[in-house]
N, C-alpha and C positions, 0 to 999 in steps of 0.2 A: 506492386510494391508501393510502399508508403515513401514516395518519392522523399518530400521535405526531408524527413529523418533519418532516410536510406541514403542520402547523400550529405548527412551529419555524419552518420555514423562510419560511413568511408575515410570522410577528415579527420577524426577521433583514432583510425587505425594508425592512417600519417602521421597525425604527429604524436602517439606513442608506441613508434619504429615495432606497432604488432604486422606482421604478415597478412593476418588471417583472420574474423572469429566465427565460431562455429556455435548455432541455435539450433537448439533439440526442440522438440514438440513442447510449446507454453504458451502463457501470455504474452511473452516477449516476441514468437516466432508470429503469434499472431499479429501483432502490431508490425513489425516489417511487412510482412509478406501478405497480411490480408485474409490469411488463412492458417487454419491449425488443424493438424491432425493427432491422431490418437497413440498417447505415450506407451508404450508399452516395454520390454524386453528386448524386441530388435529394435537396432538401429537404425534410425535416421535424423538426417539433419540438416539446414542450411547453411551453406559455408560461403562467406563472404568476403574476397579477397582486398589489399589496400588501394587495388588501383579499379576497385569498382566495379568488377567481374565478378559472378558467382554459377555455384551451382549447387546441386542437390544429390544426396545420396539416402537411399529409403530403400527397405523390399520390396521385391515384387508383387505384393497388393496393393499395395500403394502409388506404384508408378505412373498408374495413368491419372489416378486424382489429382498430384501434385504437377503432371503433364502437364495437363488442361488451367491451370491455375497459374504455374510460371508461363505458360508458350511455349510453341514448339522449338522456339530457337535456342531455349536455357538448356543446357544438361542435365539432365536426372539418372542417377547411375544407380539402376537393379541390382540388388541379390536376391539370389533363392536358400532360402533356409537350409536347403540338402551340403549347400557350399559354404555358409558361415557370409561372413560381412567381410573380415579383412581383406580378403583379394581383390574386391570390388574397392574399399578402402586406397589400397595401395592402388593401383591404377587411377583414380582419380585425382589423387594426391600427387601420381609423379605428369599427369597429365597437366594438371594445374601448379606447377610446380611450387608444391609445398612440404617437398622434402627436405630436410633442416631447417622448418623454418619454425617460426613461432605464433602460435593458434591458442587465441582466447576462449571461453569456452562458457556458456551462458548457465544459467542457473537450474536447468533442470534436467540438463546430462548427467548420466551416472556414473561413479567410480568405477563399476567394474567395466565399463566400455572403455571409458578414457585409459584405462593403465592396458587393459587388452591391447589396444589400438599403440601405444608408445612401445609397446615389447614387443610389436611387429615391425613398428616404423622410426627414422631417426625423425620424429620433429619432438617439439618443447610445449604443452600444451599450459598454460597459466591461465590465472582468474579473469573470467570477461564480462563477469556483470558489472564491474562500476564504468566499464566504457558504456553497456549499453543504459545503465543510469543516467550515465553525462549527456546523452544520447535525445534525453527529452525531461532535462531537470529545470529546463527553462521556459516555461511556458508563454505561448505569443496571443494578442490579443482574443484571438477566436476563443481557444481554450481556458480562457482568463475568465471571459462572458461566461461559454458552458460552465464552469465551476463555480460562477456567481452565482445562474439559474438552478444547482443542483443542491447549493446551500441555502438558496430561499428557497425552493421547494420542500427541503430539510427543516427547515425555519418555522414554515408555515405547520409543518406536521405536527409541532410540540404540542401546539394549542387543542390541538384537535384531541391528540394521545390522554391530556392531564382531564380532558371532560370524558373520558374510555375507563380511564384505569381506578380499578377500587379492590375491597378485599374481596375474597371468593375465585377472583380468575386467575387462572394462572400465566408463568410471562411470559408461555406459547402464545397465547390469544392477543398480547400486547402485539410482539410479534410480529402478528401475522396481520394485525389494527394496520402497523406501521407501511408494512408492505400494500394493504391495500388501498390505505392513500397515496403513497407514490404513484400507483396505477392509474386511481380516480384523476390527479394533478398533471400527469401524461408523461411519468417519468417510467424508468425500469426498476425494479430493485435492483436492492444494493445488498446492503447486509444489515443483518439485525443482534441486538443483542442487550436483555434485558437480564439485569443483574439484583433479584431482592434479598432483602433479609441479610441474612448471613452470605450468602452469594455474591453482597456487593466489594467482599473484600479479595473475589479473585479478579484480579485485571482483564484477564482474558476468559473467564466462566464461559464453560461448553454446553451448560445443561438448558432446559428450557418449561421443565414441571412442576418447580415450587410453585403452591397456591400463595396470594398476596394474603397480607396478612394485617391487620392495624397494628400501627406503630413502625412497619417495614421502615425502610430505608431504602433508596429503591437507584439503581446507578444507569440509566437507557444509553445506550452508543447503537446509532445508528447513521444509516445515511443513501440515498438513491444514488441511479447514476439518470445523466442527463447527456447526451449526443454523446457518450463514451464517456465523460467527466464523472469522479463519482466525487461523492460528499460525505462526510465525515462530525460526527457531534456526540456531543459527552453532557448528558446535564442528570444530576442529582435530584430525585424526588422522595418527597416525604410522604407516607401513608398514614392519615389522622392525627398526629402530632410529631410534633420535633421537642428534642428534649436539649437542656440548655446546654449538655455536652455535644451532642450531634451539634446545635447551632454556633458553636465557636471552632469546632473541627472546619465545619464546612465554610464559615468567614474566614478560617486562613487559607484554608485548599482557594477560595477564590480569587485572593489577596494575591496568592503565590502565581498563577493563573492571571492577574493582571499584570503584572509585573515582567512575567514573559512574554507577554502580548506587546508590553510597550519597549521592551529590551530590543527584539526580534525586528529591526529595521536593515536598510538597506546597510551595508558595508559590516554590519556589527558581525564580530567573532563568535559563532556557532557554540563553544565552550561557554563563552560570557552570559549568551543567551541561557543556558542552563543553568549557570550557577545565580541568575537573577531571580528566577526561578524557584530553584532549591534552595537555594539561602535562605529564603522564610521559612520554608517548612522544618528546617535544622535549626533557624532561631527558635523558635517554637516551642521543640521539643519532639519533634514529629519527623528528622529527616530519616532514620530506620525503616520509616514505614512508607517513603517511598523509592520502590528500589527499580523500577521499569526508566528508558529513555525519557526526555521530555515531548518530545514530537517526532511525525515520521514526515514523509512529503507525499503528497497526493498529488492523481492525475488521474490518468488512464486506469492505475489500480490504486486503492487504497491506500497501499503502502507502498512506496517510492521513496527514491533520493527526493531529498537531502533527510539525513537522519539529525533529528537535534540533542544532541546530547555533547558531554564532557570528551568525546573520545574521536568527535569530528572534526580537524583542525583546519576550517574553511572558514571562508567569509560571508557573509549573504549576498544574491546579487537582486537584483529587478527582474520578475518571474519565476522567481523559486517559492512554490508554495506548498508550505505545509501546517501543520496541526501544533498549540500547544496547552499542553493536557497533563497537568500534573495531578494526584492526585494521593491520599493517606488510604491503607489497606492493611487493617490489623484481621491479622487469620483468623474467619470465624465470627467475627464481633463487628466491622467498621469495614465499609468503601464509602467512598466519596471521590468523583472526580468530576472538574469542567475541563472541556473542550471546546475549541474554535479553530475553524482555519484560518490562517492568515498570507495572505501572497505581500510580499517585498515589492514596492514600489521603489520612481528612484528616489522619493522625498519621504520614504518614512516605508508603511505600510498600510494593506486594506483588510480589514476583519472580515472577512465573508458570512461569517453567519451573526443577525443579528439576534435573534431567539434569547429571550429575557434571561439572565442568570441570577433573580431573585428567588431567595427562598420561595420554592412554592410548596403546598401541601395539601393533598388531593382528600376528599371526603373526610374534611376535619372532623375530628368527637366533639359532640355535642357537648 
């Protein structure tokens, strides 16, 4: 068990009067418990009681993997397929007495288990990922460091990318450029994602085979991870020229992108943060066209608590670190987005990624 945050997240159940919460096979179960197993159909899960007791319920394939993984001394309660889960369910439940009571429930259990399981049993089963957000939304020096190292190492990668990319390749090979520096620099991947042409106007674009093109417009989000820490960046490039409407889109997109950088300090209101923000790009003429959050929160995974946006009604503290990245995306015609991470200090905040956000434009026309 991941001791530090295993005994946060016990404190988190106390004081909001949950009983219980219960972790299915994810990246959340992985960060507890040090190990994950495979989602599937049946049931199982870590269940974590308020006063710091826990145990486990799985099938029996499973039982002896997650045996050997809690100790002999934790409980792990079997079922066999031929019998179903809830009987095994109920007996652990009144073993652990968590009958009537109330059980949080992580983010990648399914509905059709949770209402199974309620029309067998009297307990209250409510939403339990923003306990285990709360859980590690504050990051301690260690992880401050690794996050530092994962956005210089993100940093350093730009330079290297804008002397790679030209027309003929396509944005697989970008890519896959990206990924293999993180290797060479002694990180892991992370994620990639290269957005041209027309492609730069979906925020999140799945694809990866347009050929680059002169004149593209080109939107990179990528980012390694470094001792668990991952990194996060958004920079806008230009394929052979920029035209004098791409280059005043993209002076505001950056405009608006500093202004959230420098809004985003310790104590400031989460809302505030967004509408400093977004208030350029609605002066503008542009705030239509951006319709996504302003920032997520990074750590352990990409996306994390804290969310920056209008609908978060919290305050910042010292260790909350995340992303802000606005950006204009007309369907079809126009992306443009910067990003940066930023962590809250208690005098302000720290920019993590220093990676130039000047115009740049790769194998200019002659």
């Amino acid at each position: 068990m991941n001791k530090k945050y295993f005994d946060k997240l016990v404190a988190i159940l106390k004081q909001k009067n949950m009983d219980a919460i219960l972790v299915a096979p994810s990246e959340e179960m992985e960060f507890i418990m040090g190990h994950n197993t495979h989602l599937c159909e049946r049931f199982q899960a870590l269940i974590i009681k308020n006063d710091g007791t826990y145990f486990y319920i799985c099938n029996l394939l499973t039982v002896e993997e997650v045996q050997a993984v809690l100790g002999p001394e934790i409980k792990v309660y079997g079922w066999f397929d031929g019998d179903g889960f809830i009987d095994t369910v109920k007996k652990a439940f009144e073993e652990n007495n968590l009958i009537g009571k109330t059980i949080g429930v992580n983010s990648t259990e399914r509905a059709f288990i949770i209402l199974q399981i309620m029309e067998a049993l009297d307990v209250k089963f409510v939403n339990g990922k923003p306990l285990l957000e709360e859980m590690r939304m504050i990051k301690d020096e260690e992880e401050l460091e690794n996050l530092r190292m994962a956005a210089r190492i993100t940093d350093e990668s730009y330079e290297e990318l804008l002397k790679f990319i030209r027309p003929g390749i396509k944005e697989v090979d970008i890519a896959n450029k990206m990924n293999e520096i993180f290797k060479a620099k002694g990180a892991d991947e992370g994620f990639t994602m290269v957005c041209s042409g027309p492609n730069s106007s979906y925020p999140h674009y799945a694809g990866n085979q347009r050929v680059i093109q002169e004149k593209d417009m080109m939107i990179l989000d990528w980012g390694c991870t470094y001792k668990g820490m991952c990194a996060d960046m958004s920079r806008t490039v230009f394929v052979g020229a920029i035209s004098d409407e791409e280059r005043k889109i993209y002076e505001i997109v950056l405009k608006s992108q500093q202004a959230g950088v420098k809004a985003a300090v310790n104590g400031a209101f989460i809302p505030d943060v967004d509408r400093a923000s977004r208030g350029i790009l609605e002066k503008e003429g542009y705030g239509d066209y951006f319709f996504t959050r302003l920032g997520h929160g990074i750590g352990y995974s990409v996306h994390e608590a804290p969310d920056i946006k209008a609908s978060n009604p919290r305050h910042l503290e010292p260790g909350m670190v995340f992303s802000i990245e606005p950006g204009i995306y007309i369907a079809g015609k126009v992306g443009m987005r910067v990003e940066d991470i930023v962590a809250v200090t208690e005098n302000g905040n720290e920019v993590l990624n220093k990676a130039s956000t000047d115009i740049k434009i790769v194998c200019p026309i002659k």
